[in-house]
C-alpha positions as CSV (number, residue, x, y, z in Angstrom):
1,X,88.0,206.0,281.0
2,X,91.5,207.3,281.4
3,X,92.9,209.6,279.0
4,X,95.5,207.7,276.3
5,X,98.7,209.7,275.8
6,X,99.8,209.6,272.2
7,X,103.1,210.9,270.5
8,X,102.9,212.7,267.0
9,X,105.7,211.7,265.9
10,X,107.3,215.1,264.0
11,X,109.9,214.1,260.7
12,X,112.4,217.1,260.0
13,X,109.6,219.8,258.7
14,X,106.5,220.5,260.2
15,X,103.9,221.1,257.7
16,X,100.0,221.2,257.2
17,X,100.1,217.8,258.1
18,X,101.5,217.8,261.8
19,X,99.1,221.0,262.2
20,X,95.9,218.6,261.3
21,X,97.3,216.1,263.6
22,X,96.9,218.3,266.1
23,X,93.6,219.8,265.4
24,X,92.4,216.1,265.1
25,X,93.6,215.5,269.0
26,X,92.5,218.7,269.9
27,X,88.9,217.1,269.1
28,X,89.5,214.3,270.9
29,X,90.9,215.9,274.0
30,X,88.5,214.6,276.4
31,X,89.5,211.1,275.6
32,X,93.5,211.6,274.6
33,X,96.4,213.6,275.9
34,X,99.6,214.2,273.1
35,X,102.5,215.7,272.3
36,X,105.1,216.4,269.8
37,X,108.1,214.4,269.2
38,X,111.0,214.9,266.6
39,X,111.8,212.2,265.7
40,X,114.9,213.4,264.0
41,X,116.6,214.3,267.2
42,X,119.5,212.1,268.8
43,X,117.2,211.3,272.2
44,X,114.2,210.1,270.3
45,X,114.2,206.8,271.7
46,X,114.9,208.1,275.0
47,X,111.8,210.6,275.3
48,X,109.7,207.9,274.2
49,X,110.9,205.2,276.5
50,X,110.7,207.6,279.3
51,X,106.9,208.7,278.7
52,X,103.8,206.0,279.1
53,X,102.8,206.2,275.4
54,X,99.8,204.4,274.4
55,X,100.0,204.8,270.5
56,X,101.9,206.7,268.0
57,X,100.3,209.1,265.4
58,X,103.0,209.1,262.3
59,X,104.0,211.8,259.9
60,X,106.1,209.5,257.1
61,X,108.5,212.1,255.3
62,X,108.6,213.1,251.3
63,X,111.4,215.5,251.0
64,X,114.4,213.6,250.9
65,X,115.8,209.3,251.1
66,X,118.1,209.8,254.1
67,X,114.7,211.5,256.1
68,X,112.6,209.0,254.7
69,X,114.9,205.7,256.0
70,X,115.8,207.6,259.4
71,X,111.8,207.6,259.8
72,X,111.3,203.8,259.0
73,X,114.2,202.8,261.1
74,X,113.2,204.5,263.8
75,X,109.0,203.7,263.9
76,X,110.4,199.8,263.1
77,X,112.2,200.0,266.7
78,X,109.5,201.8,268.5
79,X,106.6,199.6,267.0
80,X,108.2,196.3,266.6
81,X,111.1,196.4,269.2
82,X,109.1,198.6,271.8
83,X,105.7,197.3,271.1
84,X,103.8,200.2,270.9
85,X,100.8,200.5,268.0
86,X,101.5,203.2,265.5
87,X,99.1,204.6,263.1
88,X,99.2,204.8,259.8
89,X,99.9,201.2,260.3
90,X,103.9,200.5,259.2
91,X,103.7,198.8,256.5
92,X,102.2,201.4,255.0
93,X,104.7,203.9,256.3
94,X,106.8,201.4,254.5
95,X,105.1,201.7,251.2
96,X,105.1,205.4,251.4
97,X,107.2,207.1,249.2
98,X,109.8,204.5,248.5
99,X,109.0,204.1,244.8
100,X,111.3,200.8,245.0
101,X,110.0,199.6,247.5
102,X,106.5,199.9,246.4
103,X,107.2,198.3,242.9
104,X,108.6,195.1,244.8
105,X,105.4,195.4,247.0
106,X,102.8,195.2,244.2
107,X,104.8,192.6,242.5
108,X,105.0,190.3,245.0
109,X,101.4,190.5,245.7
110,X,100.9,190.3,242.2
111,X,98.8,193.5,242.2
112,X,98.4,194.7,238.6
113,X,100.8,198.0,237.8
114,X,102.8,199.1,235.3
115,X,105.6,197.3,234.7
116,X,108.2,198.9,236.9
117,X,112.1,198.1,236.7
118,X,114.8,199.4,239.1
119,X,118.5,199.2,237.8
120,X,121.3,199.1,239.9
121,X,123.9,198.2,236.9
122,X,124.3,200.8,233.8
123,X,124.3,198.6,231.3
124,X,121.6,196.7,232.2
125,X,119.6,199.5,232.0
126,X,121.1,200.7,228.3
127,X,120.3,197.2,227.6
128,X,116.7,197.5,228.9
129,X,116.3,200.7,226.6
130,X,117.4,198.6,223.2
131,X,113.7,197.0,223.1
132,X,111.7,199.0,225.4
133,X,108.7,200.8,224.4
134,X,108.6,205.0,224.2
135,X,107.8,207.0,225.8
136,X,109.0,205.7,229.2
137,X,109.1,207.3,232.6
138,X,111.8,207.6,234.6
139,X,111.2,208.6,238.4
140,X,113.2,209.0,241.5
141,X,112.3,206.8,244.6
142,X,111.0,210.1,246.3
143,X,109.1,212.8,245.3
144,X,105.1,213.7,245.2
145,X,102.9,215.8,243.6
146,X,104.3,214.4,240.6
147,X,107.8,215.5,241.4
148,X,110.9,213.3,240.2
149,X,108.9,211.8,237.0
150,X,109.9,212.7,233.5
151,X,108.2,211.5,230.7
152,X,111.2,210.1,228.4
153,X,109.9,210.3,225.1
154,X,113.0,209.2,222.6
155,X,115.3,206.5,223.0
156,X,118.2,209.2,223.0
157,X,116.6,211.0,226.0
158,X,116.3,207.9,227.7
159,X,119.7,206.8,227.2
160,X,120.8,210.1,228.6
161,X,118.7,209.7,231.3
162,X,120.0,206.6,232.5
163,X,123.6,208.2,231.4
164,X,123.4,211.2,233.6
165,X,121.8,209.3,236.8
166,X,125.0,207.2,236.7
167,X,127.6,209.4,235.8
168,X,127.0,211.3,239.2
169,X,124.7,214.1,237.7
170,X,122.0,212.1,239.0
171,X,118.4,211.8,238.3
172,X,116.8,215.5,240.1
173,X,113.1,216.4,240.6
174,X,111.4,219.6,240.4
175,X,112.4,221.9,242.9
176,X,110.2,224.9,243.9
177,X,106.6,225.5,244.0
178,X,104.6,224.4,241.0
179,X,103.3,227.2,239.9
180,X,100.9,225.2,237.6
181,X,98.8,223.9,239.8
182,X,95.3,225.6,241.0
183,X,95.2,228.4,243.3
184,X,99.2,229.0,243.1
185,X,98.5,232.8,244.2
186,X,96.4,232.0,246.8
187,X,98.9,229.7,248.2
188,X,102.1,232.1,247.9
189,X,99.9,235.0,249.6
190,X,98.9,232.7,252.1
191,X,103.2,232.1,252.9
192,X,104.0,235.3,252.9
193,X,101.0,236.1,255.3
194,X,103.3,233.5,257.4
195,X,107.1,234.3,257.4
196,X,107.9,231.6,259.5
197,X,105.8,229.1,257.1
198,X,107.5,230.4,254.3
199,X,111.1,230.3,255.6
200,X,109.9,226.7,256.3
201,X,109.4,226.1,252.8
202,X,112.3,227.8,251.1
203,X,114.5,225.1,253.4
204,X,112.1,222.7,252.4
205,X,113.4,223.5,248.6
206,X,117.4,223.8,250.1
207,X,116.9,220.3,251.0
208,X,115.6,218.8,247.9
209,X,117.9,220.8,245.9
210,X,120.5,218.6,247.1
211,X,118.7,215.1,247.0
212,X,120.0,213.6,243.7
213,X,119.6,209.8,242.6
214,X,123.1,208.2,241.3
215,X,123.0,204.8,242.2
216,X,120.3,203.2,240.2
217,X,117.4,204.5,238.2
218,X,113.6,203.4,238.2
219,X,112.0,203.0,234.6
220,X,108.2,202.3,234.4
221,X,105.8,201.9,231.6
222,X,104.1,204.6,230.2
223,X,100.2,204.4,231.0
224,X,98.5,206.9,228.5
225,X,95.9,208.7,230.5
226,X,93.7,211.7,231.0
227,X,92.9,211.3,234.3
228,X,93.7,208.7,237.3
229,X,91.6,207.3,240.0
230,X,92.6,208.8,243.7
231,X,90.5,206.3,246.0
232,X,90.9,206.5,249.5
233,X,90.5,204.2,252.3
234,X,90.4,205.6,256.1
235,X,89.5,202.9,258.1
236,X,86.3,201.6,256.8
237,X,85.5,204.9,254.9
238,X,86.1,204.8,251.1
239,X,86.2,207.5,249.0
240,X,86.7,208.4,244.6
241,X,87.8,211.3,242.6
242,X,89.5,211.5,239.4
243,X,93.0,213.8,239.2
244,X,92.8,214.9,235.8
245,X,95.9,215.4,233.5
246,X,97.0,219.3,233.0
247,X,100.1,218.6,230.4
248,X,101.3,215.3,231.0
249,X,100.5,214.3,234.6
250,X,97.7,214.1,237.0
251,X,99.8,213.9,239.8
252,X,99.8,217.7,241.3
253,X,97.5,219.2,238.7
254,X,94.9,219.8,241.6
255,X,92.2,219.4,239.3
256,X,89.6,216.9,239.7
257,X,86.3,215.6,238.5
258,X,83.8,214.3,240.8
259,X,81.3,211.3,239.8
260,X,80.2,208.3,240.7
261,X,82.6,205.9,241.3
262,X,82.5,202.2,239.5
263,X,81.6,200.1,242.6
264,X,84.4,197.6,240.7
265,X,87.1,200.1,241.7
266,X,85.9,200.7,245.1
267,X,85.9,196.5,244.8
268,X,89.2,196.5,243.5
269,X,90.3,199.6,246.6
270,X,89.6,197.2,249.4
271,X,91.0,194.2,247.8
272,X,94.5,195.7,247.4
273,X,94.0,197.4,251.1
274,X,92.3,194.6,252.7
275,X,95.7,192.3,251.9
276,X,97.7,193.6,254.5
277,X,95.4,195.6,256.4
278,X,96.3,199.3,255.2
279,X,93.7,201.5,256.7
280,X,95.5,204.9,255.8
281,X,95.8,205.0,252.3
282,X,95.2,206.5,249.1
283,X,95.5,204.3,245.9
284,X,96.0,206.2,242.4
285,X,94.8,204.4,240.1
286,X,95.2,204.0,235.7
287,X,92.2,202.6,233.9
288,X,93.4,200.9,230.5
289,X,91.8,201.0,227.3
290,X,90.6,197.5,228.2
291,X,89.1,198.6,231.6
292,X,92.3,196.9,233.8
293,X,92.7,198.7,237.1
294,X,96.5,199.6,237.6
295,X,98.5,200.6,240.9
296,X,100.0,203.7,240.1
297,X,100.9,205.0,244.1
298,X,100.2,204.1,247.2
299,X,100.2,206.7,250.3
300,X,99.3,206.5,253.5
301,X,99.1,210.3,254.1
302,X,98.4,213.2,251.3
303,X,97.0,216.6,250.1
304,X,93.5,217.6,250.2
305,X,93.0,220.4,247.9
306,X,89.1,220.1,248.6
307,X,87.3,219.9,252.0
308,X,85.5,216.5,250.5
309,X,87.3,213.4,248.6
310,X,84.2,212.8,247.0
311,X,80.7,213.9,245.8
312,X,78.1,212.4,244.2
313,X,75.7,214.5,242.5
314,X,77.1,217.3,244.1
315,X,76.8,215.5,247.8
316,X,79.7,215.0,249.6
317,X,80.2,212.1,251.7
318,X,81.8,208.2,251.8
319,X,80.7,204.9,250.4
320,X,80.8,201.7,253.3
321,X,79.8,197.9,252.9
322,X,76.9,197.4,254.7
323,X,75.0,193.5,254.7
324,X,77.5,193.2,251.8
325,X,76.4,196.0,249.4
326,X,78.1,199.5,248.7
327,X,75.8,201.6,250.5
328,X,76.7,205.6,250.0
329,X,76.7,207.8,253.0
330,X,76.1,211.5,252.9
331,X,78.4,214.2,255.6
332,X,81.4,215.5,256.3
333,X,84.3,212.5,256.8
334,X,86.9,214.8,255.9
335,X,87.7,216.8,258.7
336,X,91.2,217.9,258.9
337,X,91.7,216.5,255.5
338,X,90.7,212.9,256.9
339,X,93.2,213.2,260.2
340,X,89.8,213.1,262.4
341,X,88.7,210.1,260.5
342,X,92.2,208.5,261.1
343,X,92.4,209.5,265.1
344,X,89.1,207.9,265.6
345,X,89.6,204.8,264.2
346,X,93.0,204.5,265.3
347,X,90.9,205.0,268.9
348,X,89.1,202.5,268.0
349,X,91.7,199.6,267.5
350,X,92.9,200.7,270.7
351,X,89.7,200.6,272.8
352,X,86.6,199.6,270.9
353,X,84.3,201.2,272.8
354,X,85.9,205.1,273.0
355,X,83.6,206.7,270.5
356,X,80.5,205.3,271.9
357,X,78.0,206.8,273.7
């Protein structure tokens, strides 16, 4: 079979996540050839036009909105316009890290979440904030890891919440490394092991330093919670684990508690993914008092803290459907932090018969 060339298509930093690309391909070499792209760079649609490209591995930005739309724009015109297959799938690159554009999402599929509202007009929101429960939480379209979301406890702080956003002080997120989370030593020894890694990341912060959200603000329900659902679907590979509050979030905390899923939420996973074929994606996920299953995020790449997303009795491995039933399957589906898992089924929407022997 002849080789497929692919294109990983590189957003304005390189992190962990163009490096796992790469490993991913490098496991695959005898069946694909790649190379990088920037895909912030004026030519972009020049080096790709002037390469036979067979499929496109994406790398959806988080750090800032301008990035972020440059990215969509430009995978639209090579997927839609150019015809060539991208994976993740766009939609989800869509979906990813547009917090606005998620909350229309779920609510025109009429996927259960907590009531989101995005307010363009001041007053409207004041307005909102008259009647609205407390606490609230405000977020900025961007931001992960629990970045951009404050927990807006009175109606004053609200108020100057949605006061200071559009006044031109602007709703900020957390900038600099959370030094919260588990194995924050580890990971600053491991930068400064790497100065080019860690000059990476202090522009990383330079850039989000400056992102600031004036021009509407997005106001969600508050969901009380001590832990959310992070299920994850590559391909036909599903995966739990519960992200466990540490203050007020889950998002970021890094800590997680590993049991056996409810086969309802892995029921509920692949509804929500099966409805417009997201095959790269991890759903967060509340549980209310009176067992509901709500949409938190959706993201169709993420952090792997762990080298499994799940165990069961202290077995890592996935859950599939097999004759109908969820059948649990014991091994190692997380290699690269599930970028393996993504190359080969990508491979296998391409040509179905690659990973056979």
């Amino acid at each position: 079979m002849k080789k497929l060339h692919f294109a990983i298509l590189k957003s304005e930093f390189e992190d962990e996540h163009l490096q796992q690309w790469e490993n991913a391909c490098e496991e695959r070499s005898d069946l694909i050839s790649w190379e990088i792209i920037d895909l912030t760079r004026a030519d972009w649609l020049k080096q790709i036009k002037s390469k036979n490209i067979d499929g496109l591995l994406a790398l959806p930005p988080n750090i800032t909105n301008a990035f972020k739309s440059l990215y969509d724009e430009r995978v639209t015109i090579l997927h839609e316009e150019c015809g060539i297959p991208v994976f993740p799938f766009l939609g989800e690159i869509k979906v990813y890290e547009n917090k606005k554009y998620l909350s229309y999402w779920l609510a025109a599929h009429n996927i259960p979440h907590p009531q989101t509202n995005v307010f363009y007009h001041k007053q409207e929101a004041l307005n909102f904030l008259k009647d609205s429960p407390l606490p609230i939480v405000g977020k900025t379209n961007i931001g992960a890891s629990g970045h951009g979301v404050s927990i807006l406890k009175s109606r004053q702080q609200a108020i100057e919440y949605v006061n200071n956003t559009f006044s031109g002080k602007g709703s900020t997120r957390k900038v600099g490394p959370n030094w919260k989370k588990k194995g924050f030593a580890k990971r600053v020894f491991k930068k400064l092991l790497n100065p080019g890694a860690f000059k990476a990341k202090l522009k990383q912060y330079q850039h989000q330093n400056t992102e600031k959200q004036t021009e509407y603000v997005i106001l969600q329900e508050f969901i009380a919670h001590t832990f959310e659902w992070r299920c994850v679907r590559i391909g036909d590979s599903f995966f739990a684990h519960k992200k466990m509050v540490m203050g007020e979030k889950a998002s970021g905390s890094l800590i997680k508690g590993y049991e056996n899923p409810p086969l309802e939420l892995l029921d509920f996973v692949k509804e929500v993914t099966d409805l417009k074929h997201f095959r790269s994606q991890s759903v967060d996920i509340f549980t209310t008092q009176d067992g509901r299953y709500l949409v938190n995020e959706m993201q169709c790449t993420f952090g792997q803290s762990d080298p499994y997303q799940m165990l069961i009795d202290g077995t890592a491995g996935r859950y599939i459907i097999k004759d109908g039933e969820w059948l649990f399957e014991a091994g190692d589906f997380n290699r690269y932090e599930c970028f393996l898992l993504r190359l080969d089924y990508f491979l296998e929407t391409l040509v179905p018969s690659a990973l056979r022997n």
